[in-house]
N, C-alpha and C positions, 0 to 999 in steps of 0.2 A: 624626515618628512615623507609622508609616503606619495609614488605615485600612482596609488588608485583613486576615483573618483566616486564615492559613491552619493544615489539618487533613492531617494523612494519612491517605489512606486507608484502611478497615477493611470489614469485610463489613455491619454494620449504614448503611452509606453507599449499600448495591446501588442499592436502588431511585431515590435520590437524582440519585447520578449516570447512571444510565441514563437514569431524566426529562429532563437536562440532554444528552443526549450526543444523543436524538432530536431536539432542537429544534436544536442547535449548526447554526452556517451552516459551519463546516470540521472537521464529522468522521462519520466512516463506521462499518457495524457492527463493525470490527476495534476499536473504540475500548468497544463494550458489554461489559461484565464478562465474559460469559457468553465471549466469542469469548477476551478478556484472558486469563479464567483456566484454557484448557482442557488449557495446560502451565505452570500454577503451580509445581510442581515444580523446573523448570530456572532459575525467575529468581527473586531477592527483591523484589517487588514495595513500590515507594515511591511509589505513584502519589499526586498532590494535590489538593485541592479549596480553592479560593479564597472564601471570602467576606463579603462588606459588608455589615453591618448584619443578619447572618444569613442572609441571600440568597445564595445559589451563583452566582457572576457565571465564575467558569472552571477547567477542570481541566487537570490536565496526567500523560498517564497515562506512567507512569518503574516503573524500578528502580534499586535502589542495587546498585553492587560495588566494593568498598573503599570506599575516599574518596570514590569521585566516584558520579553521579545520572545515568542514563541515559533519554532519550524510551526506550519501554520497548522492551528490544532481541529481542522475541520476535514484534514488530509490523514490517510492512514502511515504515511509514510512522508518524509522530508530531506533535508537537506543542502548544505551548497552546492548549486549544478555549477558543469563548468565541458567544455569538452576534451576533445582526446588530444587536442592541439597544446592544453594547458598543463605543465609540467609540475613535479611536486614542490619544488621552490616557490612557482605563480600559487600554487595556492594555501601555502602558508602564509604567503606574504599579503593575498586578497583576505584573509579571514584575519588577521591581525587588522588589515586599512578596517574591516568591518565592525572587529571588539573597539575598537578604538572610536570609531563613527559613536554607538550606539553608548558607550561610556561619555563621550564630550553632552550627548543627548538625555544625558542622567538616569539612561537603563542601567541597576545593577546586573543583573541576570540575560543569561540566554539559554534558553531549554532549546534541545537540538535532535531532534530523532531522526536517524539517518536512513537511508535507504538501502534498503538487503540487497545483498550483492547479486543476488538471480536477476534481480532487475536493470541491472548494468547492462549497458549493452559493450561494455568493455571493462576491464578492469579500473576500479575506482576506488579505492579506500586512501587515497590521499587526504580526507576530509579524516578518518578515522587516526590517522598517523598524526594529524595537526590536534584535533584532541587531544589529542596524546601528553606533546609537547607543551598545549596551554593550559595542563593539570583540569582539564573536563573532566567531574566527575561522572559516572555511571551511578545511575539511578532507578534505572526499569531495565531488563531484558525478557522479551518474548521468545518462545519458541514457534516457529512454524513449519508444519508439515510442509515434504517438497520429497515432490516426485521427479529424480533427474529422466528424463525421456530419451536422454539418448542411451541409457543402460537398460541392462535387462534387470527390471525388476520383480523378484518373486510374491508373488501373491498368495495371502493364506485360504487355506483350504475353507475356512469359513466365508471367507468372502464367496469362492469357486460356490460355493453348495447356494447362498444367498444370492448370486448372479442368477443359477439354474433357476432357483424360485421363482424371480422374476420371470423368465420367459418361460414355467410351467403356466402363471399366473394372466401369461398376457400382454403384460402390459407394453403400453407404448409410451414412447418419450417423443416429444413436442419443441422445437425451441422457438417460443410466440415473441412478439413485440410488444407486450403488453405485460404488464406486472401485477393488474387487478387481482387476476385470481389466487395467485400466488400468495400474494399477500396478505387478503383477507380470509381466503381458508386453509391454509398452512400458516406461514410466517407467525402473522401479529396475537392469534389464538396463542400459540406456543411460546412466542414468548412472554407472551401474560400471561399466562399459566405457569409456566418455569422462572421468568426472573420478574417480573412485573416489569416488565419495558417495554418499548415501544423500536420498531428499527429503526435505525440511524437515522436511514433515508423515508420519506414519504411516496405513496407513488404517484401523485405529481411532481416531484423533483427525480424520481426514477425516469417516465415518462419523458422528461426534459432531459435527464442526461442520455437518454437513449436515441435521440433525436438529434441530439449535437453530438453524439459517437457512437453513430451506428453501427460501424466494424468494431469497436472495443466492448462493448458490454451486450451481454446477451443474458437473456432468460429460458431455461429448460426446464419444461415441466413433465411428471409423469403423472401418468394417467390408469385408471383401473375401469376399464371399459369408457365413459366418458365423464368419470368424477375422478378429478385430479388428488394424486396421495402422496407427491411428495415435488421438491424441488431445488434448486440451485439459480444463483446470480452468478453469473462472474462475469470479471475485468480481463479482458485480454491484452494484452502490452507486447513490445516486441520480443520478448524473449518467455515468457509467463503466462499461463493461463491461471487465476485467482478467483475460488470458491470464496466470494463477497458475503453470501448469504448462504446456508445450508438448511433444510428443513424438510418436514415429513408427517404424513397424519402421524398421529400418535396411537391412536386407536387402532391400527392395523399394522402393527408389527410387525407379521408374519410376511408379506409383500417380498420381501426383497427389494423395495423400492428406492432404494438412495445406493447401495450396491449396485443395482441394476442401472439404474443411472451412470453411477461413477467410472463403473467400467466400461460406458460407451462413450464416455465425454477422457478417458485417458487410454484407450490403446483404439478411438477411432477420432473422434473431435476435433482433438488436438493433439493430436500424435507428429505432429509437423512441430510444436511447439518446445523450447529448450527445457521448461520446469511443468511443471502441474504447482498448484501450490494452492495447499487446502485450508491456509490460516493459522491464525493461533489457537491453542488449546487452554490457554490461562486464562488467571482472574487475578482480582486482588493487585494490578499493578507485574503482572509477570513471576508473582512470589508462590502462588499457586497452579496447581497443575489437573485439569481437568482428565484423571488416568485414563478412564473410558474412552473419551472419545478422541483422547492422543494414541490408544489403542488400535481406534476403528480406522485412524489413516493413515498409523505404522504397518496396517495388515494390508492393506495396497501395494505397499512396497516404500511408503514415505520412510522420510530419514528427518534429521533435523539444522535447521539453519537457522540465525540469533536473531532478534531485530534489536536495536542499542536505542537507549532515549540519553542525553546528557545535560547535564546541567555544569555551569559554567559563568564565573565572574567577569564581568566587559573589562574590567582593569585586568585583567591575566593580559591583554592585550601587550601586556610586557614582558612576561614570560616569551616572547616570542623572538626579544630581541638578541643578536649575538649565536643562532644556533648553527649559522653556515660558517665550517673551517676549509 
């Protein structure tokens, strides 16, 4: 019989789990309600709240579709939080109470994509070890560039020469409150042009998350005299600075304009920060690998770190038993 209790979540739970999600050692503000719900619309939200003796010991924010329980698939990134107070036994033993919840509730499945460890504000793979144990399989891996900031990292000569470009060229970098421009003459051009898509976000939902996390997300634009040629989004977190968005005229190549950028936003910006982290480079589910431009942010001085997706039967929830001698 286990003793965890678990609860789905509802909106009388806001404040709860936000308390909980600020103190967590492995989760960022995409895991705060506010950031969760700003496209409630598109997912049915099943997120969970675990807890002992009344006490919230960990969450795990999801959606359901069909049958199966997703880490919430509107988030770049998931996993069970929990904090630094919670030992690797509590949480094998909370993710079993969980497989077991979600199996009585006739989910066969759980897709599980964890969160990369730069993002920890402590060490956390006890969720990765409980995988482990409950035969999770691995299904997707990303790669992502990451720049460790407390090293000295060497920088290629092509970048050095594309850096100078830029300031023979001029230009200036910008970081606005507003995503308009950004968007509709860089961004959404480019990528209709290159994949037929649209970005993630819209910039009235950019707009709105910029408003409810003013210190974490920021937009930097360059500019060539005062017609904007290139850009970035990112998410700031406590250990991480995260290039969201990456883009650039196309038409004007020669700029130096996303170099020039790049190296004021990692050896001035954010140089107080533990990681840079410039995204993933794949397609195709993490099986393919975008050379070029895993190239353009190996020459920075990036290195590489995995991101894991897993997939996982609610009845493994037995697998679990009998493992402490």
């Amino acid at each position: 019989m286990t003793k965890y209790t678990i609860k789905k979540y509802d909106k009388n739970d806001n404040k709860i789990w936000n308390d909980f999600i600020a103190q967590a050692k492995n989760a960022t503000f995409l895991f705060h309600r506010d950031f969760m719900e700003y496209h409630q619309d598109r997912f049915e939200d099943f997120s969970l709240l675990v807890f002992e003796d009344q006490k919230l010991k960990a969450v795990l924010p999801a959606n359901k579709k069909d049958n199966s329980v997703y880490s919430h698939q509107g988030l770049t990134y998931g996993g069970l939080v929990y904090n630094e107070r919670t030992k690797l036994k509590s949480v094998i033993e909370i993710f079993q109470a969980i497989l077991l919840f979600l199996n009585e509730y006739n989910f066969q499945k759980l897709y599980l994509k964890t969160l990369p460890s730069i993002y920890h504000i402590k060490p956390a793979d006890e969720i990765l070890y409980t995988l482990f144990l409950a035969d999770a399989k691995l299904i997707r891996r990303d790669s992502l560039s990451v720049i460790d900031l407390l090293q000295e990292n060497k920088i290629s000569k092509i970048r050095k020469r594309s850096f100078q470009k830029g300031i023979s060229n001029q230009l200036i970098i910008k970081e606005e409150n507003n995503f308009e421009l950004f968007w509709n003459e860089i961004l959404i051009p480019n990528l209709k042009t290159k994949h037929n898509a649209k970005p993630v976000h819209s910039i009235a939902e950019m707009n709105q998350l910029k408003t409810l996390f003013p210190d974490n997300i920021h937009q930097f634009n360059v500019y060539l005299e005062d017609k904007i040629v290139g850009g970035t989004t990112v998410f700031e977190t406590e250990t991480v600075a995260h290039s969201q968005y990456i883009s650039k005229n196309e038409n004007q190549e020669n700029l130096g304009s996303l170099d020039f950028l790049f190296q004021y936003l990692i050896q001035e910006r954010f140089t107080k920060k533990r990681f840079f982290d410039f995204g993933i480079s794949n397609e195709n589910q993490g099986k393919n690998l975008n050379e070029g431009l895993s190239y353009w942010k190996e020459s920075f001085g990036a290195s590489t770190i995995v991101h894991d997706f897993y997939e996982l039967d609610t009845a493994n929830y037995s697998k679990l038993n009998g493992i402490f001698v």
